[in-house]
SEZABA-718069 format. One record per atom (N, C-alpha, C, CB): y, z, x; residue in one letter; atom name; residue number from 1. Coordinates in pm, whole numbers, plus 50000, padded with zeros to 5 digits. Glycine has a CB too. Layout:
! residues N
  north     up   east  code  site  pos
      Y      Z      X     A    CA  NUM
...
END
This chain:
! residues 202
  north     up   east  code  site  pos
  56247  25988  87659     X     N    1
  56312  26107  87714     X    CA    1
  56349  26201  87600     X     C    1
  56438  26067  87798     X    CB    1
  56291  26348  87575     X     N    2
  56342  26423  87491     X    CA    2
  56460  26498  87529     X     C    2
  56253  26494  87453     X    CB    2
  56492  26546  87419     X     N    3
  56660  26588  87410     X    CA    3
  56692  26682  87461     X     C    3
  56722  26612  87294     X    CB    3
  56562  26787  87521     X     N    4
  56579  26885  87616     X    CA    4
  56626  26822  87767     X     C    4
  56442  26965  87621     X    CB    4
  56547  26728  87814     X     N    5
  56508  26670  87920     X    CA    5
  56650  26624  87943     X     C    5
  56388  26568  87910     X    CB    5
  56718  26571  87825     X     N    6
  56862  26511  87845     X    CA    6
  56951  26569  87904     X     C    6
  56923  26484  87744     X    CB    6
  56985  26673  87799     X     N    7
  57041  26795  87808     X    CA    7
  56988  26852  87963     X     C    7
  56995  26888  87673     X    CB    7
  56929  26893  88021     X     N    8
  56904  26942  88133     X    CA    8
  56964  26879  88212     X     C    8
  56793  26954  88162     X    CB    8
  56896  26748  88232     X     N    9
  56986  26627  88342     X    CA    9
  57198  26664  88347     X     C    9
  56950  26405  88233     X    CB    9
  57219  26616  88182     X     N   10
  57412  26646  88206     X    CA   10
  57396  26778  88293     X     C   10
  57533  26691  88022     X    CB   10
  57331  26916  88235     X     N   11
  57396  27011  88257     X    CA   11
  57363  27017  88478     X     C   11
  57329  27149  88128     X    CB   11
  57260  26979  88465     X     N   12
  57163  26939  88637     X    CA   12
  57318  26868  88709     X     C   12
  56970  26757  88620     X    CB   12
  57382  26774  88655     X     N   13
  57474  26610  88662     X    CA   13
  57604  26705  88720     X     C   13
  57515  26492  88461     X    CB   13
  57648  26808  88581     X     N   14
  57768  26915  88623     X    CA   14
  57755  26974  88697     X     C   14
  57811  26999  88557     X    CB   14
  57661  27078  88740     X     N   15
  57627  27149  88829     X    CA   15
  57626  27086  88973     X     C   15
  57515  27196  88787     X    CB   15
  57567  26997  89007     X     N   16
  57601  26931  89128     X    CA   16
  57757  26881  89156     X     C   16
  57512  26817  89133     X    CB   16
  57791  26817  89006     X     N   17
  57969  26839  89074     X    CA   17
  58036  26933  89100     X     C   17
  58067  26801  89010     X    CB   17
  57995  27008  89054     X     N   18
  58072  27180  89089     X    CA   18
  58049  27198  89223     X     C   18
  57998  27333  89005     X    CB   18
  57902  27212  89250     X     N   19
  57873  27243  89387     X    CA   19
  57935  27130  89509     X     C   19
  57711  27251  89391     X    CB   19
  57966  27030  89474     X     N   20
  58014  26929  89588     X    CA   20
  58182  26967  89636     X     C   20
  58003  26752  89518     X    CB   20
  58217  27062  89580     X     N   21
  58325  27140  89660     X    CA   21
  58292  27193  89748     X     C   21
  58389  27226  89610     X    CB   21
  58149  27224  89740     X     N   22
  58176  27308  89891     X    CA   22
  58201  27200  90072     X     C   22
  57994  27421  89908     X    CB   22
  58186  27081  90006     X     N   23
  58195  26951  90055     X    CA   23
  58338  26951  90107     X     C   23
  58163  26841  89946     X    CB   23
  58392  26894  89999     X     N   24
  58560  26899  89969     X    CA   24
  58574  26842  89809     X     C   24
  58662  26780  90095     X    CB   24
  58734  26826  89830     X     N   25
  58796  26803  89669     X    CA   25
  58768  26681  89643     X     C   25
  58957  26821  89638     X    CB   25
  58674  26655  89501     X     N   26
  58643  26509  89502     X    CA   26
  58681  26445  89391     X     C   26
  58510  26481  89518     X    CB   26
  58651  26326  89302     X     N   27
  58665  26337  89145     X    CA   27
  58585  26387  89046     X     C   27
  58676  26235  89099     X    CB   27
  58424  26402  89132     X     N   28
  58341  26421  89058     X    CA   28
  58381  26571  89017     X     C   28
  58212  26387  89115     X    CB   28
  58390  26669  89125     X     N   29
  58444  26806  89114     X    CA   29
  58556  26793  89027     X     C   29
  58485  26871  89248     X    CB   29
  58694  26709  89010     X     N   30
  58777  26734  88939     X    CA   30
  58742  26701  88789     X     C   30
  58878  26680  88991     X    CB   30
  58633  26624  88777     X     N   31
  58616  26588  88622     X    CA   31
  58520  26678  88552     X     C   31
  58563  26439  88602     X    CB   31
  58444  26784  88643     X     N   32
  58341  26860  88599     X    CA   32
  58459  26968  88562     X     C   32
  58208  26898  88710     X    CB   32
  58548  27022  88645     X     N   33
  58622  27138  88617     X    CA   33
  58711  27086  88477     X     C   33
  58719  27186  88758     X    CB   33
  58793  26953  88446     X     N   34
  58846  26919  88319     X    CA   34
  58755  26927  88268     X     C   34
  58908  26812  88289     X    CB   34
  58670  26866  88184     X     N   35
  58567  26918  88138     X    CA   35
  58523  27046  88105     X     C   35
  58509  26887  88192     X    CB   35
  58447  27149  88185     X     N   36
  58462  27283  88150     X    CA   36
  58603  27324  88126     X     C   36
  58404  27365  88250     X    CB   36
  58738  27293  88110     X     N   37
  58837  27343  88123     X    CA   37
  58854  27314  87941     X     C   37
  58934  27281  88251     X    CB   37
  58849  27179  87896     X     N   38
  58848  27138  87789     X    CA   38
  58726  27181  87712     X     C   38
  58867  27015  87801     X    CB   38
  58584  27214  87718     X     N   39
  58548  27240  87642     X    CA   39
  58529  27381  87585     X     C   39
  58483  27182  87656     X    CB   39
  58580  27465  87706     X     N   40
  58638  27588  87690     X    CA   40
  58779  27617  87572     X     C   40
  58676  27616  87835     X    CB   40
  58851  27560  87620     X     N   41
  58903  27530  87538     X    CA   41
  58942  27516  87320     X     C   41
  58880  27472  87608     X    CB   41
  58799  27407  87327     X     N   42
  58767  27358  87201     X    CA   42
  58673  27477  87164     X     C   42
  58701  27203  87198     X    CB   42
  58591  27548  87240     X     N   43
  58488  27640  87190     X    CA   43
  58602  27768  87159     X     C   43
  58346  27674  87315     X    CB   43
  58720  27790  87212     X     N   44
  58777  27895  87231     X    CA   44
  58884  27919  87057     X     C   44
  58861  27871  87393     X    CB   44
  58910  27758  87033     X     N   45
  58988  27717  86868     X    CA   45
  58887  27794  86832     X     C   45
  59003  27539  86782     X    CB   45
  58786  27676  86784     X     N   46
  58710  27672  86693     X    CA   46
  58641  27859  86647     X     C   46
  58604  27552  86749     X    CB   46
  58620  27934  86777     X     N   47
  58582  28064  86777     X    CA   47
  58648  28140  86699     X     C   47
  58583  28116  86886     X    CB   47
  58807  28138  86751     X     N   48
  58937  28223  86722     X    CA   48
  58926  28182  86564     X     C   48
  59101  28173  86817     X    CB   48
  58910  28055  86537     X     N   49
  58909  28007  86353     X    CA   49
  58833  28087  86267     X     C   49
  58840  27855  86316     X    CB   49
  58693  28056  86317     X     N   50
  58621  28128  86248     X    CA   50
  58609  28284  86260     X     C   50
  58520  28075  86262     X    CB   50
  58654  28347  86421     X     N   51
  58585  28538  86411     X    CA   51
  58740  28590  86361     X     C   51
  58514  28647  86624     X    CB   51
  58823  28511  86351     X     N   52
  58977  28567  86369     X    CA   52
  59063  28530  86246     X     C   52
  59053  28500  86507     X    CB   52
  59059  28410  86215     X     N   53
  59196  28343  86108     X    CA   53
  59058  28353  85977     X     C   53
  59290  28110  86164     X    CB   53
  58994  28325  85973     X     N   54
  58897  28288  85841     X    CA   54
  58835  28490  85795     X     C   54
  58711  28136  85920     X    CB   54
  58812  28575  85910     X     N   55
  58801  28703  85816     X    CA   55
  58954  28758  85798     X     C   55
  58694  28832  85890     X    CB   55
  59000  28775  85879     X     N   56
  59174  28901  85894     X    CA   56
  59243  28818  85847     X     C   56
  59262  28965  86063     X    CB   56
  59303  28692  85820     X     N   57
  59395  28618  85758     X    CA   57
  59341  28554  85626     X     C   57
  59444  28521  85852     X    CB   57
  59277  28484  85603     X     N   58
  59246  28377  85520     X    CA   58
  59159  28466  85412     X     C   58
  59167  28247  85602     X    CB   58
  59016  28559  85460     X     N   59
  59000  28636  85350     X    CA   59
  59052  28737  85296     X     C   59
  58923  28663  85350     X    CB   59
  59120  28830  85393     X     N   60
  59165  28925  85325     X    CA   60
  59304  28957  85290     X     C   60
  59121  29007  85374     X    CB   60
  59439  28808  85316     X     N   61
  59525  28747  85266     X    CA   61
  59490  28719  85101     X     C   61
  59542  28634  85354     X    CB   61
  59463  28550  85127     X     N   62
  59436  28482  85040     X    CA   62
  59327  28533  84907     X     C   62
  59401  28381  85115     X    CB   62
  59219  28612  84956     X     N   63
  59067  28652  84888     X    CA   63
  59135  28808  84793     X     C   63
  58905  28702  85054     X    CB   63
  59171  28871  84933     X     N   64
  59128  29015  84866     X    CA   64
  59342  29059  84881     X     C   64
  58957  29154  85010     X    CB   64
  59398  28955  84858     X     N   65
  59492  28990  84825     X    CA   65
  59593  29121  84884     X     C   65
  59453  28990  84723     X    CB   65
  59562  29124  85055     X     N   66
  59616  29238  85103     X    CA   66
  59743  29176  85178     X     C   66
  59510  29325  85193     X    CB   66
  59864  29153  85065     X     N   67
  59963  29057  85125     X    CA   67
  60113  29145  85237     X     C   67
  60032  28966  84964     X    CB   67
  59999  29257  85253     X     N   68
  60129  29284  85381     X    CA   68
  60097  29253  85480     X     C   68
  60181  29415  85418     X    CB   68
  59963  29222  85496     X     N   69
  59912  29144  85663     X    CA   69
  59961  29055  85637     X     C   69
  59759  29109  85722     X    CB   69
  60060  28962  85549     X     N   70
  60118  28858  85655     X    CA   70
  60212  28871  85744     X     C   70
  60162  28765  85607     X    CB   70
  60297  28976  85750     X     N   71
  60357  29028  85856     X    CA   71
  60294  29003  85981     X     C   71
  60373  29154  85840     X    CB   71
  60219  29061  86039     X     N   72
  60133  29048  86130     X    CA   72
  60059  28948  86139     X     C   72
  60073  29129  86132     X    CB   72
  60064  28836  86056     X     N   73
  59923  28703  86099     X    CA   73
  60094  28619  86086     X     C   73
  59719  28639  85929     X    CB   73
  60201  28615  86064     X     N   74
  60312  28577  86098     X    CA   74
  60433  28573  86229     X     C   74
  60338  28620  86022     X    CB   74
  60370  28715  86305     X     N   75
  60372  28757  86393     X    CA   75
  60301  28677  86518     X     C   75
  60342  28862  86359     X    CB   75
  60202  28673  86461     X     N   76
  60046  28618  86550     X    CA   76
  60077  28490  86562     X     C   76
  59878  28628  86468     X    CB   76
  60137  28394  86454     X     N   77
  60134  28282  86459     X    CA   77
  60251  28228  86513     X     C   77
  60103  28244  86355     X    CB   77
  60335  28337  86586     X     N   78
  60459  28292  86651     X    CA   78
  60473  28225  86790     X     C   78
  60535  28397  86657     X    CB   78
  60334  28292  86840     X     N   79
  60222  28305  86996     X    CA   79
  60271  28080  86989     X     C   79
  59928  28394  86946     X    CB   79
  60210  28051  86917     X     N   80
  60167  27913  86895     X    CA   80
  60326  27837  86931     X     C   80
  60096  27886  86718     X    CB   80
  60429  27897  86869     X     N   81
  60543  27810  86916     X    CA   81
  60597  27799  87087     X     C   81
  60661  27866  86831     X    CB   81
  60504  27901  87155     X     N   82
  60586  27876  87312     X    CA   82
  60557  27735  87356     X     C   82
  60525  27987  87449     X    CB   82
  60442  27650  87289     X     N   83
  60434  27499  87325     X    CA   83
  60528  27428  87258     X     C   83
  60305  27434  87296     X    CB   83
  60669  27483  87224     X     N   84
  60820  27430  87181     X    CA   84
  60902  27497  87249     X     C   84
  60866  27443  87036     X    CB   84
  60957  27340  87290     X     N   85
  61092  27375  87401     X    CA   85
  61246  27423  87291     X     C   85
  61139  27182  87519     X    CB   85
  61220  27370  87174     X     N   86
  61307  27394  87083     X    CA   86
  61304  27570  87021     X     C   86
  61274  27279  86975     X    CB   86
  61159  27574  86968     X     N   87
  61144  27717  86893     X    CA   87
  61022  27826  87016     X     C   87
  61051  27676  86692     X    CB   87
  61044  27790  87093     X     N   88
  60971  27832  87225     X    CA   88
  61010  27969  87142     X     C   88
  61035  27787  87412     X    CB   88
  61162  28021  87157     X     N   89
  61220  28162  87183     X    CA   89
  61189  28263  87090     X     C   89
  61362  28162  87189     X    CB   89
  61077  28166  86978     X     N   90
  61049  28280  86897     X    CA   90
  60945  28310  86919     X     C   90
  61061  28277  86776     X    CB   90
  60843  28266  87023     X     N   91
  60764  28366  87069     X    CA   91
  60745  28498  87139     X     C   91
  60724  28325  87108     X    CB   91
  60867  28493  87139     X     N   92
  60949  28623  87210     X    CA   92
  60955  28768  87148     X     C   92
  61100  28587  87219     X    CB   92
  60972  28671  87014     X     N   93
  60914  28835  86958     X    CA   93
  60800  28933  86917     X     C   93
  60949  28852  86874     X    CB   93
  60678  28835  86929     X     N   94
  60591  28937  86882     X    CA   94
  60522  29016  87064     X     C   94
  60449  28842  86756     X    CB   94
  60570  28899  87147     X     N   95
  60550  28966  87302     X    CA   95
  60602  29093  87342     X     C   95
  60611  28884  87402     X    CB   95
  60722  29096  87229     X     N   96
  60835  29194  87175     X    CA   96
  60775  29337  87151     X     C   96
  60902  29138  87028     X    CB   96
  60703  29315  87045     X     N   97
  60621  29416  86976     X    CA   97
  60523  29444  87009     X     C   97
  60597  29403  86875     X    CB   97
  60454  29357  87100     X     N   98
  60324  29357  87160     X    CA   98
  60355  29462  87254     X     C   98
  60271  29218  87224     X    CB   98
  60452  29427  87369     X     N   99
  60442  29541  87451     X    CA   99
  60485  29667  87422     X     C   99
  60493  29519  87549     X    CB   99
  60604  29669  87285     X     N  100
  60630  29831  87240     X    CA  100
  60475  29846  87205     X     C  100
  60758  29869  87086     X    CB  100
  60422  29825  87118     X     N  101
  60229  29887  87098     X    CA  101
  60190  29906  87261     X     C  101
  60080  29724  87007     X    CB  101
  60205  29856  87321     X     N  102
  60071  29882  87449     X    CA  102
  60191  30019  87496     X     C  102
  60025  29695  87622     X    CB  102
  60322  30032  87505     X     N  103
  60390  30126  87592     X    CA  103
  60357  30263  87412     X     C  103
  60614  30051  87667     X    CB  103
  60369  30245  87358     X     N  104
  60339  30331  87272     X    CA  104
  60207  30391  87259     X     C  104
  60369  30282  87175     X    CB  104
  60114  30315  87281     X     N  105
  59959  30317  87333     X    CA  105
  59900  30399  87444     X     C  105
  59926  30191  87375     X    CB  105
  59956  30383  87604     X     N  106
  59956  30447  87659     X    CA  106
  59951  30597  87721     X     C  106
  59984  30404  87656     X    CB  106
  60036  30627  87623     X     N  107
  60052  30756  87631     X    CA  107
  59969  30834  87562     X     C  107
  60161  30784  87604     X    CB  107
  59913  30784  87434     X     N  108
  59835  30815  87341     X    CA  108
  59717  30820  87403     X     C  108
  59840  30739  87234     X    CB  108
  59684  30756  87512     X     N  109
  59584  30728  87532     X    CA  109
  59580  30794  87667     X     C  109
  59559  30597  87510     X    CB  109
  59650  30929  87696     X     N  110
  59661  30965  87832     X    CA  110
  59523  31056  87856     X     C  110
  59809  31046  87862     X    CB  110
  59432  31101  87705     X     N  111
  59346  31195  87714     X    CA  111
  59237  31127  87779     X     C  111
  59318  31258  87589     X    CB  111
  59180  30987  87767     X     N  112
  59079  30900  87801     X    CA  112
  59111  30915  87918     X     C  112
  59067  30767  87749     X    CB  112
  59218  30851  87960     X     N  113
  59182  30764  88079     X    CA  113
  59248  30894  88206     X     C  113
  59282  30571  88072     X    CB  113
  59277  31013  88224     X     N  114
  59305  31055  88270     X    CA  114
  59281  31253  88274     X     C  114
  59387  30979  88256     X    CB  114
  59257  31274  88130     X     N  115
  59214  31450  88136     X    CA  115
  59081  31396  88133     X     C  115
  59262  31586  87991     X    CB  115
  59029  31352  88036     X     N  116
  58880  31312  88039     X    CA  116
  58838  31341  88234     X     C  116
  58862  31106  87970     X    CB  116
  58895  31255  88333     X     N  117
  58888  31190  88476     X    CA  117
  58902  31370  88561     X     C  117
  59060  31040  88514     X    CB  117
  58976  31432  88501     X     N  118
  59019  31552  88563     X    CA  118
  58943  31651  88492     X     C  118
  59170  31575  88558     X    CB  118
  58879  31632  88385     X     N  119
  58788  31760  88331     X    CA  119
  58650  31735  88424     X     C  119
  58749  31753  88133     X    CB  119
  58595  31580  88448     X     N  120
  58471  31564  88514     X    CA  120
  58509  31579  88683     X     C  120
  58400  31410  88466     X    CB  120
  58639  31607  88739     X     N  121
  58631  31647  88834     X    CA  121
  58665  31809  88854     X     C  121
  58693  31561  88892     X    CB  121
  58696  31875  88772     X     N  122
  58695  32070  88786     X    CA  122
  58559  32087  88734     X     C  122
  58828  32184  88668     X    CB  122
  58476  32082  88831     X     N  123
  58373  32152  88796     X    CA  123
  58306  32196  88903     X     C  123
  58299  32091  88717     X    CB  123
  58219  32303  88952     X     N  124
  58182  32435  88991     X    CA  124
  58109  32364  89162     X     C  124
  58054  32528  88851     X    CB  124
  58176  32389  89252     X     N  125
  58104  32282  89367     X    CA  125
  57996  32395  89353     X     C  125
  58190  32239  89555     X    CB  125
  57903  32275  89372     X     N  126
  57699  32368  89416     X    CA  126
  57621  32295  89485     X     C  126
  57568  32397  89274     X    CB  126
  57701  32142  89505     X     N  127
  57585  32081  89596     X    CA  127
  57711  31974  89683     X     C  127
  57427  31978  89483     X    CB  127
  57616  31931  89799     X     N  128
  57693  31851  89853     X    CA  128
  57773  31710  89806     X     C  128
  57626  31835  89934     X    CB  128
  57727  31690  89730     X     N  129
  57744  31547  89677     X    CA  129
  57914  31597  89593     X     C  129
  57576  31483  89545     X    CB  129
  57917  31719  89524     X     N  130
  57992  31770  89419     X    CA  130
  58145  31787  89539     X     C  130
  57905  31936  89332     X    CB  130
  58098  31852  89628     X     N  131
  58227  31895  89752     X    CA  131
  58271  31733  89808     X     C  131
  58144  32017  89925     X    CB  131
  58212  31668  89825     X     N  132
  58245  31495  89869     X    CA  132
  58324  31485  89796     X     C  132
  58145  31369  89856     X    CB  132
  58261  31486  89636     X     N  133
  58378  31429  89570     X    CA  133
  58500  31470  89589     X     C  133
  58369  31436  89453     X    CB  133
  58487  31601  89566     X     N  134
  58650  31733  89597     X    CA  134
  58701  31646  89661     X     C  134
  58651  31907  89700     X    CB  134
  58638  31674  89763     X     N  135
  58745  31626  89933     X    CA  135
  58809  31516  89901     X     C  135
  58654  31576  90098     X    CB  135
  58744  31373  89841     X     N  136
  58746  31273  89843     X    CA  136
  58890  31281  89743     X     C  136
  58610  31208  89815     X    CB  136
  58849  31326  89614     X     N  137
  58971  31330  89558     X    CA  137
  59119  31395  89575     X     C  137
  58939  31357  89473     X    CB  137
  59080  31477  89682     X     N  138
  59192  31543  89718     X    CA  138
  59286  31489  89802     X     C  138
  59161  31646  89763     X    CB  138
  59174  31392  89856     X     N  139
  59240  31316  89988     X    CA  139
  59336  31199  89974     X     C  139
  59130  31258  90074     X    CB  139
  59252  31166  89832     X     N  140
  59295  30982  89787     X    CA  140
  59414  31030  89729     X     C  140
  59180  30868  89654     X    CB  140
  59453  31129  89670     X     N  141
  59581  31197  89586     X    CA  141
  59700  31185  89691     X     C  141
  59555  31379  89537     X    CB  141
  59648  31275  89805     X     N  142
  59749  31297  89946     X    CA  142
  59795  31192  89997     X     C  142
  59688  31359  90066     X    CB  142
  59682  31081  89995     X     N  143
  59732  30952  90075     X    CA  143
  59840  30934  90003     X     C  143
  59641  30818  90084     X    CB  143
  59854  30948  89892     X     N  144
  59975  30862  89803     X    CA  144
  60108  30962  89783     X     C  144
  59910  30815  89626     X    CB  144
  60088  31068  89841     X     N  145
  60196  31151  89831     X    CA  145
  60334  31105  89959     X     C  145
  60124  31312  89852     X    CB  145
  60443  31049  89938     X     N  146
  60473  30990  90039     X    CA  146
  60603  31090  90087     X     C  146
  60495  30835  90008     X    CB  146
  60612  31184  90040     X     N  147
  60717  31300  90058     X    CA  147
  60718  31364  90216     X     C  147
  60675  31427  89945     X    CB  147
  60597  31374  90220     X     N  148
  60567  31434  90377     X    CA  148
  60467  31331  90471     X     C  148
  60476  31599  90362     X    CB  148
  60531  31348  90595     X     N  149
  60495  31234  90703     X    CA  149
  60328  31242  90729     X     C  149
  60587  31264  90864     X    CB  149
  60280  31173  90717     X     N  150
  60079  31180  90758     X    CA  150
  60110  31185  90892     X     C  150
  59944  31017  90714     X    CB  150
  60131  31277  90953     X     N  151
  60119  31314  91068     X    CA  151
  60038  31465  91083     X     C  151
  60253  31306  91117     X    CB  151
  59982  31499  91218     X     N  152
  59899  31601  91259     X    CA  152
  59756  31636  91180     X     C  152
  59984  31711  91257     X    CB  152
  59731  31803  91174     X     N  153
  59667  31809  91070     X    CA  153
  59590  31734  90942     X     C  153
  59721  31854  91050     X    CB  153
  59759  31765  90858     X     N  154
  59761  31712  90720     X    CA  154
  59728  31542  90744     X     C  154
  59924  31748  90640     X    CB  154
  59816  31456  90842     X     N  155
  59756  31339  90855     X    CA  155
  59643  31272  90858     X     C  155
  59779  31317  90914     X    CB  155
  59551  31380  90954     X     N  156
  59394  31336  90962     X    CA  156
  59338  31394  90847     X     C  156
  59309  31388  91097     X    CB  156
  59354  31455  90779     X     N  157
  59272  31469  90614     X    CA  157
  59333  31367  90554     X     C  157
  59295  31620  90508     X    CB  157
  59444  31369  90577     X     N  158
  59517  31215  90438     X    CA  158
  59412  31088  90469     X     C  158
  59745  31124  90491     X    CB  158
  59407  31042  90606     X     N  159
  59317  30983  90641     X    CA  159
  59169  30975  90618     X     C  159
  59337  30995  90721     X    CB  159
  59113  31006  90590     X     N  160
  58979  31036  90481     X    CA  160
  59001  31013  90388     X     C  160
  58921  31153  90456     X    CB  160
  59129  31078  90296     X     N  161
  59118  30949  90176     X    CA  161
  59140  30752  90200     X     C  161
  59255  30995  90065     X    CB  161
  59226  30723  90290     X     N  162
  59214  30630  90345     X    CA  162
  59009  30538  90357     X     C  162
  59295  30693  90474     X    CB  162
  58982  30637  90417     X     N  163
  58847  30520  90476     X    CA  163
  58751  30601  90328     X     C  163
  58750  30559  90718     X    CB  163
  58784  30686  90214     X     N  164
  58723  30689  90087     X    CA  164
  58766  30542  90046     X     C  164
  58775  30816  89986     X    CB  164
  58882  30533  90023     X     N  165
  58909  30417  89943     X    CA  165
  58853  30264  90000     X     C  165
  59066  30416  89930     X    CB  165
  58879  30262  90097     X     N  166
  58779  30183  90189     X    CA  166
  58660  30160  90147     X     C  166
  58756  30239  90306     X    CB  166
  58577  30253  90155     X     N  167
  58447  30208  90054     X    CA  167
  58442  30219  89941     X     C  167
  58340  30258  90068     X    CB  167
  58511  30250  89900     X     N  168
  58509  30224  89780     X    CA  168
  58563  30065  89695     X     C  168
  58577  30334  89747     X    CB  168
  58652  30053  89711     X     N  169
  58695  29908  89750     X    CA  169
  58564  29793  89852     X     C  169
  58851  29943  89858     X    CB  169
  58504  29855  89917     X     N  170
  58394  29753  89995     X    CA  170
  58266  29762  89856     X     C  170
  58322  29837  90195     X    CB  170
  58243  29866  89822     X     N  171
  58151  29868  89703     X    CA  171
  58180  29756  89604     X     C  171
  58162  30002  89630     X    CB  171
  58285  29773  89588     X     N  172
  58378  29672  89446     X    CA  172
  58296  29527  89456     X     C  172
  58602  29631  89488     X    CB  172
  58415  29472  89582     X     N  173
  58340  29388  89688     X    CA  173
  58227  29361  89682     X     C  173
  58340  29427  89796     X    CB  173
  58135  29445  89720     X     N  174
  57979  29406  89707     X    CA  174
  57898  29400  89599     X     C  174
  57911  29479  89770     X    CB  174
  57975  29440  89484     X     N  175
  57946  29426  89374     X    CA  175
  57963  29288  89343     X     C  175
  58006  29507  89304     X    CB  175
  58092  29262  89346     X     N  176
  58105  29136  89289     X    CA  176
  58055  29021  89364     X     C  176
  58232  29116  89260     X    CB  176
  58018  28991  89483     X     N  177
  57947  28913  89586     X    CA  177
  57822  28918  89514     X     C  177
  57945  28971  89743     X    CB  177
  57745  29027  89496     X     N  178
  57602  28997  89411     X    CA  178
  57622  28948  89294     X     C  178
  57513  29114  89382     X    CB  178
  57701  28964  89215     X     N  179
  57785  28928  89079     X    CA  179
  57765  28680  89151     X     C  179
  58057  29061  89087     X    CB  179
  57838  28739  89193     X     N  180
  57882  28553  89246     X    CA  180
  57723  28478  89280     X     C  180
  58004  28546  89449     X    CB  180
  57649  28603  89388     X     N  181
  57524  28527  89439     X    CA  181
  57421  28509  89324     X     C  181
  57453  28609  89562     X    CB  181
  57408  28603  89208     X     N  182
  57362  28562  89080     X    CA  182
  57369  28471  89025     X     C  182
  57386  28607  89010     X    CB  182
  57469  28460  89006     X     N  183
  57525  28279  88901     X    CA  183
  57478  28178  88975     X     C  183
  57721  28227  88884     X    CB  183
  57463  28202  89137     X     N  184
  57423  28100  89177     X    CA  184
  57259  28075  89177     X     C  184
  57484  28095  89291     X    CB  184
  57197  28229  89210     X     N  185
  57037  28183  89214     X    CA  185
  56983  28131  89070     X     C  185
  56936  28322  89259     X    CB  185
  57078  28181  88998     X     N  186
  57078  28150  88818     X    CA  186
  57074  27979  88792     X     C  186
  57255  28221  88729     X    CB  186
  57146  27916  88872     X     N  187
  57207  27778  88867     X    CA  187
  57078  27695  88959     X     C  187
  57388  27773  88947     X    CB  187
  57034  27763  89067     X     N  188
  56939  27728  89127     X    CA  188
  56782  27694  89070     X     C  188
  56946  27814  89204     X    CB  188
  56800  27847  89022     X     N  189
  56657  27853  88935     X    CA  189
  56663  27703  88800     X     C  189
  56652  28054  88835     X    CB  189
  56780  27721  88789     X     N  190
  56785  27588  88663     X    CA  190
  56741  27448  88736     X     C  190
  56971  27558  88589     X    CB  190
  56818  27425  88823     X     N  191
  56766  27303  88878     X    CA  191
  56663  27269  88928     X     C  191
  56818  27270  88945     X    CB  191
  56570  27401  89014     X     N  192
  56449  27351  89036     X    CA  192
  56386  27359  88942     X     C  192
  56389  27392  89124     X    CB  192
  56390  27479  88817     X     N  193
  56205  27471  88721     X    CA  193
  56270  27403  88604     X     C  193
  56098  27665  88655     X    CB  193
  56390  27398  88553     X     N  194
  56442  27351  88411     X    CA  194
  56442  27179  88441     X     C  194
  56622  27427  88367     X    CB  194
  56495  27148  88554     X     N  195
  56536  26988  88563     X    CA  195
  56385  26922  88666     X     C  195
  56734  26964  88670     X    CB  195
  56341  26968  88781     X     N  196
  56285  26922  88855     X    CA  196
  56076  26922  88834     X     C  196
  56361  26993  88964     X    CB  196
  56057  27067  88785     X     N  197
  55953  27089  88800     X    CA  197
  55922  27057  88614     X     C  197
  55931  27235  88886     X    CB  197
  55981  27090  88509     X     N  198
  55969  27141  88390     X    CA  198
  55982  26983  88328     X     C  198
  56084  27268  88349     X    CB  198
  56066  26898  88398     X     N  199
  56172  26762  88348     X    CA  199
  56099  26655  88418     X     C  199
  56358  26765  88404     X    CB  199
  56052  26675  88520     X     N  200
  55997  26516  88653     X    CA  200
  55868  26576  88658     X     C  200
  56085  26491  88864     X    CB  200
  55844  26674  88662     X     N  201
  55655  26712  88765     X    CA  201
  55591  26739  88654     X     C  201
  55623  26880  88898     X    CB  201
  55602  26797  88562     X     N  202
  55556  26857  88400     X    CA  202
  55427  26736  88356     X     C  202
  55729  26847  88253     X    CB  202
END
């Protein structure tokens, strides 16, 4: 048996325990998910060691002598004490600082995620597709305006943003359903030509 052939079988071995949930909760299912849970895990150290602590800490600390990043890889390494019930509380602080950066961030960052969004929507209606949007955005804005009652009129336009968001949200949805049905014809395709046809019939 070659070491491909092996290898195919475990990964063929996991894959069927995964899938025997759709069964019910079994051990085989619970030892396939520890498993991926743990070797996720070990791939996730070992990664962080090498793309993370060995260039930004260790070389350019220790190597190239840039000793005010230890502030910050001191910081970083505080993350590690919340698995202490004793010094738990000093992980507290760089969660501390973490979120002043992201609330300091934000705002900085109001041109991306929001004029950018409003410059690609002022622009010159000329076709139908361009006025959809209008409407659409005008509508999804209104829904959320909660000052005045969605009643009459104004109600039934607020309502159009309503069944916009609706599909839009069903799109999401159907995105990610093909997203899910992938992994699976992906997992499929493995077991019949990688394990069955490629591994036994070959």
């Amino acid at each position: 048996m070659s070491f491909e052939l092996f290898s195919n079988l475990v990964g063929a071995f996991f894959t069927l325990c995964i899938f025997s949930f759709l069964y019910k909760d079994n051990p085989f299912y619970q030892a396939a998910e520890q498993m991926l849970v743990g070797i996720s895990l070990g791939y996730g150290l070992v990664y962080t060691y090498n793309r993370v602590f060995v260039p930004y800490v260790w070389q350019t600390i220790i190597i190239k002598h840039q000793f005010v990043l230890i502030i910050p890889a001191i910081m970083g390494m505080l993350y590690l004490l919340r698995f202490s019930r004793k010094l738990g509380w000093l992980s507290r602080y760089p969660i501390a600082f973490s979120m002043m950066g992201v609330g300091m961030g934000v705002p900085m960052g109001i041109h991306a995620s929001i004029l950018v969004q409003m410059r690609q929507a002022m622009v010159p209606i000329e076709t139908v597709n361009l006025f959809l949007i209008f409407v659409g955005t005008i509508a999804v804005l209104l829904y959320f305006f909660f000052s005045k009652a969605h009643t009459g009129i104004y109600g039934k336009f607020v309502g159009i943003g309503k069944w916009y968001m609706m599909i839009g949200f069903g799109a999401s949805f159907g995105l990610t359903v093909m997203a899910r049905i992938s992994l699976l014809i992906g997992r499929i395709q493995f077991l019949v030509n990688d394990v069955v046809i490629n591994g036994f019939l070959k």
